[in-house]
C-alpha positions in Angstrom: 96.9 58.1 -0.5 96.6 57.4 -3.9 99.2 59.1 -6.4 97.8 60.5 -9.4 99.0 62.1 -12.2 98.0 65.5 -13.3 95.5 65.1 -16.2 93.1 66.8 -18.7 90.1 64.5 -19.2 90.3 63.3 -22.8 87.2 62.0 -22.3 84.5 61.2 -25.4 81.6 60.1 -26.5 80.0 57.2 -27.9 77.1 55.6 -29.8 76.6 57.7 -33.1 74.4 55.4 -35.2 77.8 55.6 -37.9 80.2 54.2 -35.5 82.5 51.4 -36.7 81.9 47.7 -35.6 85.3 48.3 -34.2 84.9 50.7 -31.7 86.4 50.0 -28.0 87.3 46.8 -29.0 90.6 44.6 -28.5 91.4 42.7 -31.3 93.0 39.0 -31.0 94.4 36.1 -33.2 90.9 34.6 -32.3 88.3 36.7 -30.6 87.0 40.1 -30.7 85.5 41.2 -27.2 83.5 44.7 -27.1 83.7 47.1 -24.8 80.7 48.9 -23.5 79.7 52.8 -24.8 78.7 54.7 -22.7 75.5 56.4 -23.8 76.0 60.2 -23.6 73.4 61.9 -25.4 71.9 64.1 -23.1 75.8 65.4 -22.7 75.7 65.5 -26.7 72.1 67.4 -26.5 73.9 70.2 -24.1 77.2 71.3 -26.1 78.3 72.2 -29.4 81.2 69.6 -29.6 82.2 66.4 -27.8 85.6 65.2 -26.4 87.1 62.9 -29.3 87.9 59.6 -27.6 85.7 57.7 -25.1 86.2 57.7 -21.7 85.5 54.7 -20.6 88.3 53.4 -23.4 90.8 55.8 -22.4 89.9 56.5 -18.8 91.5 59.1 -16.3 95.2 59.9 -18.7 97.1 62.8 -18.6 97.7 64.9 -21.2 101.6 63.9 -22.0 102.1 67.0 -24.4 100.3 69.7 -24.0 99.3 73.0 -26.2 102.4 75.5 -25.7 104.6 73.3 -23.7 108.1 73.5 -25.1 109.8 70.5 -25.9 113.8 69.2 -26.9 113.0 65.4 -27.8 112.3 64.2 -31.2 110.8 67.2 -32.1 111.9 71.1 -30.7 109.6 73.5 -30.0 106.0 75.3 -28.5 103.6 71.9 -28.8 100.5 73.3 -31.1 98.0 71.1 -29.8 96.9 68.4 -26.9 98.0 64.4 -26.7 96.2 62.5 -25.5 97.4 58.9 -24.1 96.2 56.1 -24.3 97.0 53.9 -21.2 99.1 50.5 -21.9 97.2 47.3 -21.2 97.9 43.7 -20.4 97.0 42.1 -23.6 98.1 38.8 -24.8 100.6 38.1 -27.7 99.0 39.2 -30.8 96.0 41.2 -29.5 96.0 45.2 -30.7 93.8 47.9 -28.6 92.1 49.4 -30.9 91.2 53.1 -29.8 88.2 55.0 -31.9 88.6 58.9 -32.6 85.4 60.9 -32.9 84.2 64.2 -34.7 84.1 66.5 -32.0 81.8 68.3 -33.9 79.5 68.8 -37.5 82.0 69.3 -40.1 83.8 67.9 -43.7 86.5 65.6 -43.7 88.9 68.4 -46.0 92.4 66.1 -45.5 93.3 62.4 -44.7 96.9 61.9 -45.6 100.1 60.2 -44.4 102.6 63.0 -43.0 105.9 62.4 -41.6 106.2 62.9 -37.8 102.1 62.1 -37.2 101.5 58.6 -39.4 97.9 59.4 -40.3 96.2 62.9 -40.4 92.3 63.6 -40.5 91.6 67.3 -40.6 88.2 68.4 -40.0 86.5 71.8 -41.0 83.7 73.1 -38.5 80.9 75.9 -38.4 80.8 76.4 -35.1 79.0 79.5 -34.0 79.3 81.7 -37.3 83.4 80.9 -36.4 85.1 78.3 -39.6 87.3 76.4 -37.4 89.7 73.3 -38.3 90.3 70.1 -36.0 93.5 67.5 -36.4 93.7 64.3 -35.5 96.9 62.5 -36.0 98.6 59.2 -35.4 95.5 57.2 -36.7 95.0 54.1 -38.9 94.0 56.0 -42.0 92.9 52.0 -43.2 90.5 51.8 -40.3 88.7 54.6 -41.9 85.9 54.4 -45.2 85.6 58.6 -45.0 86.7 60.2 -47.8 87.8 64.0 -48.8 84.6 65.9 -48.8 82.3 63.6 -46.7 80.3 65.4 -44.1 80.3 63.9 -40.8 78.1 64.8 -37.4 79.2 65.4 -33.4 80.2 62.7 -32.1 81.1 60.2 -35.8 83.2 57.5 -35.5 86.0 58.9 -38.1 88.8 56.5 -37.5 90.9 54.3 -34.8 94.2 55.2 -33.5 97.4 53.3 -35.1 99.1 50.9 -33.6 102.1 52.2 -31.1 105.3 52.2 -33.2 104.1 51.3 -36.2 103.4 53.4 -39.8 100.2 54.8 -38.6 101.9 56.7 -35.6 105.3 57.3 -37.4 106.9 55.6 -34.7 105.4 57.2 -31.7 103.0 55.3 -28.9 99.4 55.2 -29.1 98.2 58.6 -28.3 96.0 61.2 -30.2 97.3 64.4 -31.3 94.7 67.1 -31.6 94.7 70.3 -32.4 92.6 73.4 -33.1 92.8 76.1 -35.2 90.5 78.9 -37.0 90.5 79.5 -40.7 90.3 77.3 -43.7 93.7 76.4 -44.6 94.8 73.3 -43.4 97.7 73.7 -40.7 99.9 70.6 -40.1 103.2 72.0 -37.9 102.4 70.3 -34.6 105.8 72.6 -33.3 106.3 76.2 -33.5 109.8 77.9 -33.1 108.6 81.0 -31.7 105.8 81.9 -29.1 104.1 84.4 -31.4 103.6 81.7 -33.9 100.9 80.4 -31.1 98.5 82.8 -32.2 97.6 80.8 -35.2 96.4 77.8 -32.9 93.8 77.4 -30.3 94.2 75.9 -27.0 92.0 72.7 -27.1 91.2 73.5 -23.2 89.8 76.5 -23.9 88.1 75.0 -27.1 86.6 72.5 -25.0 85.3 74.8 -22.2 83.9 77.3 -24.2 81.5 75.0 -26.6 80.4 72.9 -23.5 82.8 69.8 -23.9 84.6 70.4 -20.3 83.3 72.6 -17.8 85.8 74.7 -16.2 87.2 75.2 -12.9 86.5 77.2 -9.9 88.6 80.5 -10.3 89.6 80.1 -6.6 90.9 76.5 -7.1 89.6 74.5 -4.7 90.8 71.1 -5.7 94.3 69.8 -6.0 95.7 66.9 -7.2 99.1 65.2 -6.0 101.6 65.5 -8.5 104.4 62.6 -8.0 106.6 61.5 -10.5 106.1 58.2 -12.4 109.1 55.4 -13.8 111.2 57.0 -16.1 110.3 57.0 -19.7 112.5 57.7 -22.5 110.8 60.2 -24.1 110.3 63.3 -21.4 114.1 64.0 -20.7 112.6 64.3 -17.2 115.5 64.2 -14.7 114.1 61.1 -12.2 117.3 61.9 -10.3 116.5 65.6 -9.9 112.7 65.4 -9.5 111.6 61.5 -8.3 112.1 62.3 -4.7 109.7 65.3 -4.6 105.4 65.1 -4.8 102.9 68.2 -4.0 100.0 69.3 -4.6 98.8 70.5 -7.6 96.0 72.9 -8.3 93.3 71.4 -10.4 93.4 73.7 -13.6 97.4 73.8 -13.8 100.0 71.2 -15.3 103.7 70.6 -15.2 106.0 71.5 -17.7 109.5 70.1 -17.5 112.6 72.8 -18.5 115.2 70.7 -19.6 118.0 73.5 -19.8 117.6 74.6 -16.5 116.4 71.1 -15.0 113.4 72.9 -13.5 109.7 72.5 -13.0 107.1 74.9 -14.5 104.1 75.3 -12.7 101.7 76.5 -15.1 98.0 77.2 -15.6 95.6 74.8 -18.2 93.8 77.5 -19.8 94.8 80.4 -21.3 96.7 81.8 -25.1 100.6 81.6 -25.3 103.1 79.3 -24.4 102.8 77.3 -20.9 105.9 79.7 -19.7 103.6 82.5 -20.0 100.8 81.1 -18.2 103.6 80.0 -15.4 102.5 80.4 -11.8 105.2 78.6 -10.1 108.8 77.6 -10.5 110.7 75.0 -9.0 114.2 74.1 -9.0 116.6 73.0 -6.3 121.1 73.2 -5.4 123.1 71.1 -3.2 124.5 72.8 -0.4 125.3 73.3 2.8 123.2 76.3 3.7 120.6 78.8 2.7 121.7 81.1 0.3 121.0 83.4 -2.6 122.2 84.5 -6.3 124.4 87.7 -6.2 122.1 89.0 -9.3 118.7 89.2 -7.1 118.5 91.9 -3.7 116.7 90.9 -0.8 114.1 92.8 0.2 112.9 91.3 3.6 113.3 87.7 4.5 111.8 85.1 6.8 112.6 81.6 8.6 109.5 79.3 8.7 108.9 75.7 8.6 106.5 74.3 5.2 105.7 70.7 3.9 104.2 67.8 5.4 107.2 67.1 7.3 107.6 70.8 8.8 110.7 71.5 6.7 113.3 74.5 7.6 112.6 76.6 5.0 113.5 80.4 4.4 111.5 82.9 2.4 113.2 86.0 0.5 111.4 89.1 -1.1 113.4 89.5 -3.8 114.2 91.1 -6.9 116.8 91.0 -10.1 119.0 93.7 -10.0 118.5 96.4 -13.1 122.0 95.7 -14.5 121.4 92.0 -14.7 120.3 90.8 -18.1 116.7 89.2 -17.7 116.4 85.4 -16.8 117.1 83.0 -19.5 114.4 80.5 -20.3 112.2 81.2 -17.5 109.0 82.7 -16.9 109.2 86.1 -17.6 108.1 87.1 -13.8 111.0 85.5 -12.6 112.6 89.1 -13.9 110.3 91.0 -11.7 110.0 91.2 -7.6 108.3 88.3 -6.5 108.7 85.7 -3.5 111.3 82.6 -3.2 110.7 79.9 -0.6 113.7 77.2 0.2 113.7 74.1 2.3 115.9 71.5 2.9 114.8 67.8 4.7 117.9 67.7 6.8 120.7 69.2 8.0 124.6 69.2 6.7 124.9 69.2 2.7 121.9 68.1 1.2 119.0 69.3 -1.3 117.3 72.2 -1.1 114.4 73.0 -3.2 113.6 76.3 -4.6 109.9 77.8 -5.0 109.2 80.4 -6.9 105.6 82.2 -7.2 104.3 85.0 -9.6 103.7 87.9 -7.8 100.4 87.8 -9.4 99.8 84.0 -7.8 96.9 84.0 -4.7 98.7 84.3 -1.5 97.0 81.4 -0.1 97.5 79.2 -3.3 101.0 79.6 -2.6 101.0 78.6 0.8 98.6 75.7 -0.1 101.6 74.6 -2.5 103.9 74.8 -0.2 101.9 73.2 2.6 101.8 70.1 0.3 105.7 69.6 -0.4 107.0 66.1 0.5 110.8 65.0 0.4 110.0 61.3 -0.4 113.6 60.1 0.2 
């Protein structure tokens, strides 16, 4: 079976009659070879706005960062917007990918600057729907780009390509768009928050999407999953490779994965939705070394159960619990965590070994759990 990674479609659209010669293309010492577009305009025709990068340039990439994920790397804080990647090819020495960024809808170029941490900033202001909304791209080659401050550009534009990965254009950072939402006119450029409430002034660029007809939305009951499995290490998650490369499962389609550095834990959370991903959590998952079941002293049991769950019928253990009242709430965890809810354990072998830890929100679909669950592996 194939492993994929969990992804939001950053898929685009192409062939505006104002797109640059240099769309899709790789550029070499001595050749420049196009890329087909694919011709979406009937998908143009049906929504309000577009995806900004092309699909068939970008293809199936996660979402590295996405909108209220907290982060502890070069930057700390609730991530305001959506990155999207852009997937590393095999090009020869001196050839450049050069990646085209789109209006995702009508609007007015109202800022194209250099700012530290993004490289180059377009900011876009839309009427969409009686609503003045504001769109950010950053990382791009602000050079790659003739529009000006008060140009007027249409759904679907070429408006500029991507920098190059660690260069000026992208302060630094790989190749990957940054792009956020948000209403109002003033031009917003933190692409971090500090606090949760400070959210409010952004909009999640899923929901954006969904609602103007970009991406269509999921079935509510979640009837697709996709198999979450850890990739090589990179040096820009702090993911623990250690902690987390020997567990995959499945994830429901409309949910991503944030990592929680201080507690070396997995946040299960859904796509959609206002807040920070720790308030849209669903599930949690961390794990201790041991040599048999056990709980905290600051939780009481309800009821518990012995069961077997995964694909290889691990002995697992699942506890009813609950924090007890005179137990300060939970630090940097879901805020359910603080409330009754269910705990499932396993282990893959006897003696003193790793056991992983499960946690749903009571308000999580019985059956989603167990689907979860059902779809653990132990790789090693």
């Amino acid at each position: 079976m194939r492993y994929l990674l969990i992804a939001l479609l950053f898929m685009g659209v192409g062939c505006s009659s104002q797109v640059s010669s240099q769309q899709g293309q790789i550029k070499g010492e001595d050749q420049i070879e196009p890329i087909e577009i694919v011709n979406v305009e009937e998908v143009k025709k049906k929504s309000l706005v577009v995806l900004p990068l092309d699909n068939n340039v970008v293809g199936y990439q996660p979402i590295y960062k996405r909108f209220g994920e907290y982060f502890q790397d070069r930057f700390t804080g609730y991530h305001t917007a959506d990155d999207a990647e852009v997937p590393a090819e095999d090009l020869s020495p001196g050839e450049i990918q050069l990646v085209p960024v789109r209006a995702v809808a009508d609007g007015t170029v109202v800022y194209k600057q250099t700012v530290e941490g993004y490289g180059g900033v377009i900011v876009l202001q839309h009427e969409i729907d009686g609503e003045s909304i504001q769109t950010l791209y950053g990382h791009v080659d602000l050079d790659s780009s003739s529009l000006v401050v008060g140009d007027k550009v249409t759904r679907g534009q070429f408006l500029v390509n991507l920098g190059e990965p660690e260069s000026e254009d992208t302060d630094g950072e790989r190749q990957h768009l940054h792009f956020a939402v948000y209403p109002g006119t003033k031009v917003q450029l933190r692409g971090y928050v500090t606090t949760v409430d400070e959210l409010v002034s952004w909009i999640n660029p899923h929901d954006f999407f969904v609602k103007y007809g970009a991406l269509e939305t999921s079935d509510p009951t979640i009837s697709s999953y996709t198999l979450w499995y850890p990739q090589p290490p990179r040096t820009d998650t702090g993911l623990s490779r250690i902690s987390w490369g020997d567990l995959a499962f499945l994830l429901p389609s409309d949910w991503d994965v944030e990592y929680i550095s201080s507690l070396d834990a997995l946040n299960l959370y859904k796509v959609s939705g206002t807040g920070s991903a720790r308030e849209r959590s669903q599930l949690l998952i961390r794990y201790f070394d041991a040599s048999s079941f056990f709980t905290l002293s600051t939780v009481t049991i309800h009821s518990q159960e012995d069961l077997l769950v995964g694909v290889g019928d691990y002995i697992a253990r699942q506890y009813d619990i609950e924090k007890k009242p005179d137990i300060d709430d939970f630090s940097d965890q879901p805020s359910w965590r603080n409330q009754r809810h269910l705990v499932t354990d396993f282990r893959g072998q006897e003696g003193y070994t790793r056991y992983y830890v499960v946690a749903a929100n009571p308000e999580l679909d019985s059956e989603i759990y167990k689907d979860v669950l059902d779809s653990m592996q132990i790789l090693q």
